[in-house]
C-alpha positions as CSV (number, residue, x, y, z in Angstrom):
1,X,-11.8,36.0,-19.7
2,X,-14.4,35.5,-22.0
3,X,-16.6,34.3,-19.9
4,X,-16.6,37.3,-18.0
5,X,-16.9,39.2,-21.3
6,X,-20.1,37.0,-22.3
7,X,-21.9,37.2,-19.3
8,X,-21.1,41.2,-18.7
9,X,-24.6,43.0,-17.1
10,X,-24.2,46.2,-18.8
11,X,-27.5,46.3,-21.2
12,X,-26.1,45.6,-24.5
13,X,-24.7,42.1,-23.1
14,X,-28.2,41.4,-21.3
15,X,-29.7,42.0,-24.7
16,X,-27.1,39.9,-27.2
17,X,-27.7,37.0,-24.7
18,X,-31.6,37.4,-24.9
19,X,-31.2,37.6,-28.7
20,X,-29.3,34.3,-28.6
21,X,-32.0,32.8,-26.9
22,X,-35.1,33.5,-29.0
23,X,-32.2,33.1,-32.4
24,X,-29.4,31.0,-32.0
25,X,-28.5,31.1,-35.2
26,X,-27.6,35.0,-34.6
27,X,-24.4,36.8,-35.6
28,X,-22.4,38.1,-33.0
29,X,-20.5,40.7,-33.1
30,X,-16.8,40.9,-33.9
31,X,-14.2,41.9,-31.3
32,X,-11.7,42.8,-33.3
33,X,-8.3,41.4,-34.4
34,X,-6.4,42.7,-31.8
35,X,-5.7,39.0,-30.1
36,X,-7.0,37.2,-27.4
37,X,-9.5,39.0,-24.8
38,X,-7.5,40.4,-21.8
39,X,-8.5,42.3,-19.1
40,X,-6.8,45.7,-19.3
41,X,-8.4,46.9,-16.3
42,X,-10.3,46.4,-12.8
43,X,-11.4,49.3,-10.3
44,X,-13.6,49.0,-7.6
45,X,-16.8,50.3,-7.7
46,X,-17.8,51.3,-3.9
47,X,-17.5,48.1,-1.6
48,X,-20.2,46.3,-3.6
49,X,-18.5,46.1,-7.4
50,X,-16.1,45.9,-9.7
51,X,-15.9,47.5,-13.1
52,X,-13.8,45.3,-15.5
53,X,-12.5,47.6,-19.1
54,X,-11.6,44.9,-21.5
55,X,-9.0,44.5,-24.3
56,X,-12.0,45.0,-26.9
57,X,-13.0,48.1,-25.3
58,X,-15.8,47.1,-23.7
59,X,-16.1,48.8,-19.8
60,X,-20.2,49.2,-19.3
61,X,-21.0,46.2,-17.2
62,X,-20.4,46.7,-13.3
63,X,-19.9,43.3,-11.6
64,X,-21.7,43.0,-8.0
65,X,-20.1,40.8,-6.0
66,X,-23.2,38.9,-5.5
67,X,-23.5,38.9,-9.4
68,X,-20.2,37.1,-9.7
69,X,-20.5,34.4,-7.3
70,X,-24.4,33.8,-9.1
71,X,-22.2,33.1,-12.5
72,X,-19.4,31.2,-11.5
73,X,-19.3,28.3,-13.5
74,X,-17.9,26.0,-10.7
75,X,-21.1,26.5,-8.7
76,X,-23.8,27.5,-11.0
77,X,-27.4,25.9,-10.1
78,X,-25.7,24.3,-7.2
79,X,-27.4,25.0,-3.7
């Protein structure tokens, strides 16, 4: 679940992960201490999306199908 977290495409994730590029030494921010991250919620957003609210309140990012499939670890940079 983190790894959805992490790679989110609302513009605040976009931006911590281009921070950690140019400064890896950057802090990141805290999610709490309310336990591991879980998701709390999915909807769909049209036929094209998903909108995922997580268990550290964070429910900006809107997942494109396409955008998924471009992350997923399994296939990543494989063609």
């Amino acid at each position: 679940m983190g790894w959805l977290r992490r790679m989110s495409p609302s513009a605040d994730a976009r931006e911590l992960r281009k921070e950690l590029d140019r400064n890896p030494l950057a802090v990141l921010p805290s999610g709490g201490d309310a336990g591991p991250l879980r998701a709390e919620a999915i909807e769909p957003v049209g036929n094209y999306a998903i909108r995922i609210r997580f268990s550290d309140g964070h429910s900006s990012g809107i997942y494109a199908w396409s955008y998924l499939r471009s992350i997923e670890p399994d296939t990543e940079g494989s063609t």
